[in-house]
TITOR-901112 format. One line per 10 residues: for each residue x negated, y, z of C-alpha. Coordinates in steps of 0.25 Angstrom, whole numbers, plus 2048, in hexadecimal, padded with zeros to 3 digits. Last residue first. Layout:
<pts>
X,Y,Z | ...
</pts>
This chain:
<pts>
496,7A7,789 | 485,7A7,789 | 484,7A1,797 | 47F,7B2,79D | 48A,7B8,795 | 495,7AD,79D | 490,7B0,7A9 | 48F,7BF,7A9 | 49E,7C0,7A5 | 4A9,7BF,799
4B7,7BD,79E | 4BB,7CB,79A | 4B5,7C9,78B | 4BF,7D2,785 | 4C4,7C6,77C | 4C5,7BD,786 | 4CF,7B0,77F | 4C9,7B2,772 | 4BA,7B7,777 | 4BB,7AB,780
4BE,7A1,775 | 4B2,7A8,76B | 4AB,7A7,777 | 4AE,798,779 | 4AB,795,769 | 49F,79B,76A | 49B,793,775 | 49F,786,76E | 491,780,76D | 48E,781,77B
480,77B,77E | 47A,780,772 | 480,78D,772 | 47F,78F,780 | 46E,78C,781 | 46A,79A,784 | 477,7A0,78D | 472,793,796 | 466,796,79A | 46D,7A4,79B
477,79C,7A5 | 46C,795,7AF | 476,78D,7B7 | 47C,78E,7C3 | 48B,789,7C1 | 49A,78C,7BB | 496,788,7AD | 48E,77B,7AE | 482,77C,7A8 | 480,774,79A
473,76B,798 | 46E,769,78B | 463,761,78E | 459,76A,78A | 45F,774,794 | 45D,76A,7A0 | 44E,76C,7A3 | 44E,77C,7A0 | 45D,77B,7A9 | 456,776,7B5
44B,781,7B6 | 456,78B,7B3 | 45F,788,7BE | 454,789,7C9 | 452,797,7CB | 461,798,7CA | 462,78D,7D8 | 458,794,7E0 | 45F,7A0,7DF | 46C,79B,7E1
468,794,7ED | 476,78E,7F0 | 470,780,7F0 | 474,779,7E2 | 47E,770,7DE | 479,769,7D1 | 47E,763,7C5 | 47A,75B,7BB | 486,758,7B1 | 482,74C,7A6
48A,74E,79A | 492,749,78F | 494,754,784 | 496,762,785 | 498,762,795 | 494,770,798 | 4A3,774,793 | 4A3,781,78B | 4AA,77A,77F | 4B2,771,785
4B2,765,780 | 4AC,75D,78B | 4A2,751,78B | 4A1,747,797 | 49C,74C,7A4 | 491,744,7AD | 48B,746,7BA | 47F,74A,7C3 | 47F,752,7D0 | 475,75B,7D9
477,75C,7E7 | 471,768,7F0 | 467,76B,7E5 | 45D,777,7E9 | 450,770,7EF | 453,761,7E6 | 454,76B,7DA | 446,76F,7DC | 442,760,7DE | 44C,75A,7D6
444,761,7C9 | 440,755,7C1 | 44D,750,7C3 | 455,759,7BD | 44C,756,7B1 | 44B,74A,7B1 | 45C,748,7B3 | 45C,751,7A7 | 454,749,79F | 45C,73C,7A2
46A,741,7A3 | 468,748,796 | 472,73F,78E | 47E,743,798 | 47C,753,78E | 479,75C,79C | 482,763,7A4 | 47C,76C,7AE | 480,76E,7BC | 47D,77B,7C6
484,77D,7D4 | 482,785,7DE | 483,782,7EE | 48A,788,7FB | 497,77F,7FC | 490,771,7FC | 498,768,7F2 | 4A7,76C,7F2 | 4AE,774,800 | 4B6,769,806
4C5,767,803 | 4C7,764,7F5 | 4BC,757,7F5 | 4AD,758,7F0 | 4A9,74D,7E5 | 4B5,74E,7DB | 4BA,743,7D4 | 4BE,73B,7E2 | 4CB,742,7E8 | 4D1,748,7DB
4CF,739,7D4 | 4D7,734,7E0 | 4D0,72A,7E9 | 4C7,71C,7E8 | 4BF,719,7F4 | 4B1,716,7EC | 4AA,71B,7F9 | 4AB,72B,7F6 | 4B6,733,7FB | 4B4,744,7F4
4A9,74C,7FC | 4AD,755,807 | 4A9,749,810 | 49D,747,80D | 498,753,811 | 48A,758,80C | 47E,756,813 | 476,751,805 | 47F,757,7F9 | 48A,74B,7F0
491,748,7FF | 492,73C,803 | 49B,731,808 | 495,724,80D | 48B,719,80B | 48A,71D,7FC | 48A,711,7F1 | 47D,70D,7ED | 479,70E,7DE | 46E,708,7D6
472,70A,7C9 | 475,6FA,7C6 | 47D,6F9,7D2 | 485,704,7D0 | 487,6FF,7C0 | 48E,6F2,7C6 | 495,6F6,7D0 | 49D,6FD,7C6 | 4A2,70C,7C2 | 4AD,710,7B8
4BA,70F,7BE | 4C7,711,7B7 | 4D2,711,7C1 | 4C9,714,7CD | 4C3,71F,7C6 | 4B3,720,7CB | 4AC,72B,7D1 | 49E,727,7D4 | 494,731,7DC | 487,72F,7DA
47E,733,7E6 | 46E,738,7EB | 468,736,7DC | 45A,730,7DB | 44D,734,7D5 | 44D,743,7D9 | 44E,741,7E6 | 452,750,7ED | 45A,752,7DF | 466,754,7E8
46D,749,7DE | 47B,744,7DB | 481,73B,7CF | 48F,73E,7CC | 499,733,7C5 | 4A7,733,7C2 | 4AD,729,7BA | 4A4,71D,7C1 | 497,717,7BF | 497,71C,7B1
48D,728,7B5 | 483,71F,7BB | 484,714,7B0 | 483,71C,7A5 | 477,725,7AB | 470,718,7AA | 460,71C,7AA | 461,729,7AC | 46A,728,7B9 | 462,71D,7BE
455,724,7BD | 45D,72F,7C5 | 45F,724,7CF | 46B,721,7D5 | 46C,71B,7E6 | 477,71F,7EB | 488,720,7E8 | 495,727,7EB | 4A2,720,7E6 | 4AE,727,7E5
4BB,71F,7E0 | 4C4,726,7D6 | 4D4,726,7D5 | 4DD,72A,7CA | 4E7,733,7C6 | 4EE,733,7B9 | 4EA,73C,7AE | 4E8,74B,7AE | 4E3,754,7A2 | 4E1,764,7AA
4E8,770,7A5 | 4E1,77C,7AB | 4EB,788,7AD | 4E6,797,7B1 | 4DA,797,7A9 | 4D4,7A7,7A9 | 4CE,7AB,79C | 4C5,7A7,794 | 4B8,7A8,795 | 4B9,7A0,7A4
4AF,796,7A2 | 4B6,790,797 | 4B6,782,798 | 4C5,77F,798 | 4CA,789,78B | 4BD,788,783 | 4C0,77B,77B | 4CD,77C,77A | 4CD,78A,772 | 4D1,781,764
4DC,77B,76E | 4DD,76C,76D | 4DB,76D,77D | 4E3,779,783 | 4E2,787,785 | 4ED,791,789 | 4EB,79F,78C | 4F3,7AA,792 | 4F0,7B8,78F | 4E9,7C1,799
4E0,7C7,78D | 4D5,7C2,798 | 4DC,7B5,795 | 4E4,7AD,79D | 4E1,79E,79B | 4E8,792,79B | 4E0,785,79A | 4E4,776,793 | 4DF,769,794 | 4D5,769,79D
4CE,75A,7A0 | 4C3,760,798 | 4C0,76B,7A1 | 4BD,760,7AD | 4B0,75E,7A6 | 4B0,750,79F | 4B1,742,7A6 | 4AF,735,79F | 4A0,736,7A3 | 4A6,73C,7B1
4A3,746,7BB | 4A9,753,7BD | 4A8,75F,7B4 | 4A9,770,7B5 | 4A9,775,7A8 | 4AC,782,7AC | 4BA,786,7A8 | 4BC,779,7AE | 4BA,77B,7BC | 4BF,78B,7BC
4CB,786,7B7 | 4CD,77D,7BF | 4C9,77F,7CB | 4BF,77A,7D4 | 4C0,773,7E2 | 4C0,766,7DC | 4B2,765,7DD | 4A9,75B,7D5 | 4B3,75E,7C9 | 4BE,754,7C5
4C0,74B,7BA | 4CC,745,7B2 | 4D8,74D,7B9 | 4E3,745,7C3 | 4F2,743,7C2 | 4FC,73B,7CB | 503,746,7D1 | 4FD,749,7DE | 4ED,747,7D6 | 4F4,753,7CF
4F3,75C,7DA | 4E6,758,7E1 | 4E0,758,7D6 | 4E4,767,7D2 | 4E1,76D,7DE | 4D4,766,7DE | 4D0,76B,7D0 | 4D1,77A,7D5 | 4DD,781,7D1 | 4DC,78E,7C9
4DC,789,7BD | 4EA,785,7C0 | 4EE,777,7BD | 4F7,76F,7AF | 4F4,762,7B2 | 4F2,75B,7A6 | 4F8,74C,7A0 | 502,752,795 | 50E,74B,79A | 50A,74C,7A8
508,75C,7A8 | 505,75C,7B6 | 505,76B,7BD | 4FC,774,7C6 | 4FE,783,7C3 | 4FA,78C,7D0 | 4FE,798,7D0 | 4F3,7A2,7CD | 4ED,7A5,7D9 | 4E1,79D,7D8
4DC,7A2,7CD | 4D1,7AD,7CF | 4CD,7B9,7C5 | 4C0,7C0,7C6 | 4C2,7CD,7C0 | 4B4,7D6,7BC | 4A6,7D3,7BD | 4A8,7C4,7BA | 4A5,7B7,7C2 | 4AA,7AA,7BD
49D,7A3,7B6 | 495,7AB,7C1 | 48E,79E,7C7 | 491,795,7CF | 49E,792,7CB | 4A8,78C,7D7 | 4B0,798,7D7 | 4BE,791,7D8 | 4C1,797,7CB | 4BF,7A5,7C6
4C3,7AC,7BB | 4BC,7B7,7B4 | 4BF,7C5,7B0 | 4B8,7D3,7AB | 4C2,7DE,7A7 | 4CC,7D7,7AE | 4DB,7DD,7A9 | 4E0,7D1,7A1 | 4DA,7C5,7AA | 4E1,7CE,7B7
4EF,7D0,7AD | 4EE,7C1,7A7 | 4EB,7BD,7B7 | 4F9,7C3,7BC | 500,7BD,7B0 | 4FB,7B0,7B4 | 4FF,7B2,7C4 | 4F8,7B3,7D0 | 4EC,7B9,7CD | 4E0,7B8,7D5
4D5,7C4,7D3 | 4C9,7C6,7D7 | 4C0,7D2,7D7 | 4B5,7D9,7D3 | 4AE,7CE,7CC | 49F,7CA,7D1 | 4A2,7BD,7D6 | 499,7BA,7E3 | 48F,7AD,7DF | 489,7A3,7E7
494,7A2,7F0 | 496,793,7EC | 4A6,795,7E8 | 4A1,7A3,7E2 | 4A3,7AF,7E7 | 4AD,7B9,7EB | 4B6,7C2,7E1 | 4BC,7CC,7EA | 4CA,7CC,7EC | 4D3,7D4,7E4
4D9,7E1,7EB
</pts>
């Protein structure tokens, strides 16, 4: 008997599928994506939403073998989708090689990561679908697909949110491995943010600005990760914003543990070890949480920063730890990063009640601005369904994509009715 589906990785949510099934094989998972009336694929299940859920099949891919290979001459790392980025990292950090970005976790996979848009931080770093080269899917035809970039289809293959079919093989670009040094500092007005939002974010390759919205004047942190072989930051442009250096480890939530963070103290370490906030082996961020971020064209800073701040005391009651970064433009046609982008994003108390009857009142202020939700998080989605053609061009190219590679419509669910795919 197939095991039941479960929840999600916060617990907010119980899949609604009928079972779950892990295949060992290819040919095994062409017969299950073949023979599912309704089917959907699932990743490490850290969506907080219904993105992944289906009434029907839900398919798992851990226990597919595991591909992991370095293609040296070609610069990718050929990886089951089914890995999480940490299993990969640590892997390829033994032979040399290391990716562009990582996510704020590495406890995702890959497939489920980018099929979502999920980003790190960076104003030279896109979402971690444009460092895929290449995807292989099996369809719901169970044929075999391959995808990769200069493909007329490119451009829907990564972030996909799942239409198309089951990714067993994420090619990944990889280039030589690097140290970074993580550096956590005090002391940052909003004001200043505004004012020089150049400077805060140049202060070092990675950058994340941190809030709980209970001083709505001030940040509480900003975390500064910097590449030892091509540092960006300076003395200088600390000074000039104001900062202080930590006077020890911390943790990005108030009472959380320092120690399940990754090293701060500007001791350099492998990229793997200091990209990430939260390290392999401790449960990520708080555990029991939600999550909701919105990306925002980078020029809106200013009027989205007013408005968020405008409503720190509401946010202040439900925020845990609320984050603030930079993702350069993607080319994918479903990313949330269209052009270059400011991510606001938000981990919430697991009051889901609370939480939706919030969502809508700080999407009316960010709309205008053309902010984008992030796929795999609480968002209000009919808001969204409203303003899709405007935000995503090349939506009719990605159903025309899906309708190719899906044609019975098997991959279809509430979800993705509900944004207007």
């Amino acid at each position: 008997m197939a095991p039941a589906p479960g929840r999600t990785w916060a617990g907010n949510l119980a899949y609604s599928a009928g079972e779950l099934v892990e295949p060992t094989s290819i040919d095994e998972l062409a017969e299950v994506m073949g023979g599912a009336g309704r089917v959907r694929v699932l990743g490490s299940r850290h969506s907080f939403n219904r993105v992944a859920d289906t009434t029907g099949t839900l398919v798992g891919l851990r226990r597919l073998p595991t591909e992991l290979e370095v293609d040296r001459g070609r610069g990718v790392v050929r990886a089951g989708a089914g890995l999480t980025y940490g299993e990969v990292g640590v892997r390829i950090q033994e032979e040399g090689w290391a990716l562009h970005a990582m996510a704020s976790l590495p406890h995702i996979t890959v497939g489920g990561a980018v099929a979502t848009g999920s980003h790190g931080s960076g104003d030279g770093a896109a979402s971690l679908a444009e460092g895929v080269a290449a995807v292989e899917i099996v369809t719901t035809g169970g044929e075999q697909v391959r995808l990769e970039r200069g493909d007329p289809d490119f451009g829907g293959a990564v972030v996909s949110l799942g239409m198309l079919g089951a990714v067993t093989v994420v090619e990944l670009e990889v280039e030589p491995t690097y140290d970074v040094a993580q550096t956590v500092y005090e002391g940052l007005t909003w004001d200043r943010v505004v004012e020089d939002l150049d400077a805060v974010t140049g202060l070092g390759t990675s950058v994340s600005v941190f809030t709980d919205w209970r001083d709505p004047d001030r940040t509480t942190q900003v975390w500064v990760k910097d590449r030892v072989d091509r540092p960006r930051g300076g003395d200088g442009a600390v000074g000039a914003l104001g900062l202080r250096p930590a006077d020890g480890p911390r943790h990005m939530i108030r009472g959380g543990r320092p120690e399940h963070c990754t090293p701060q103290g500007g001791v350099p370490g492998p990229w793997l070890d200091r990209l990430p906030h939260f390290r392999m082996g401790f449960t990520p961020s708080a555990g029991e949480e939600l999550q909701s971020e919105w990306l925002l064209p980078r020029r809106a800073v200013g009027p989205a920063l007013e408005q968020l701040r405008g409503m720190a005391g509401e946010l202040a009651g439900l925020a845990l730890s609320a984050e603030m970064r930079t993702v350069s433009r993607g080319r994918q046609w479903l990313d949330p990063a269209q052009e270059d982008s400011v991510a606001f994003h938000v981990t919430w108390r697991r009051d889901q009640p609370a939480v939706e009857a919030l969502l809508p009142r700080i999407e009316e202020g960010l709309e205008p601005l053309g902010a984008r939700p992030h796929w795999g998080k609480l968002f209000d989605e009919r808001a969204l369904a409203r303003r899709i053609e405007e935000l995503y061009p090349r939506r009719g190219r990605m159903l025309e994509l899906a309708a190719r590679l899906d044609p019975r419509g098997a991959l279809r669910n509430d979800y993705l009715e509900r944004v207007g795919l």
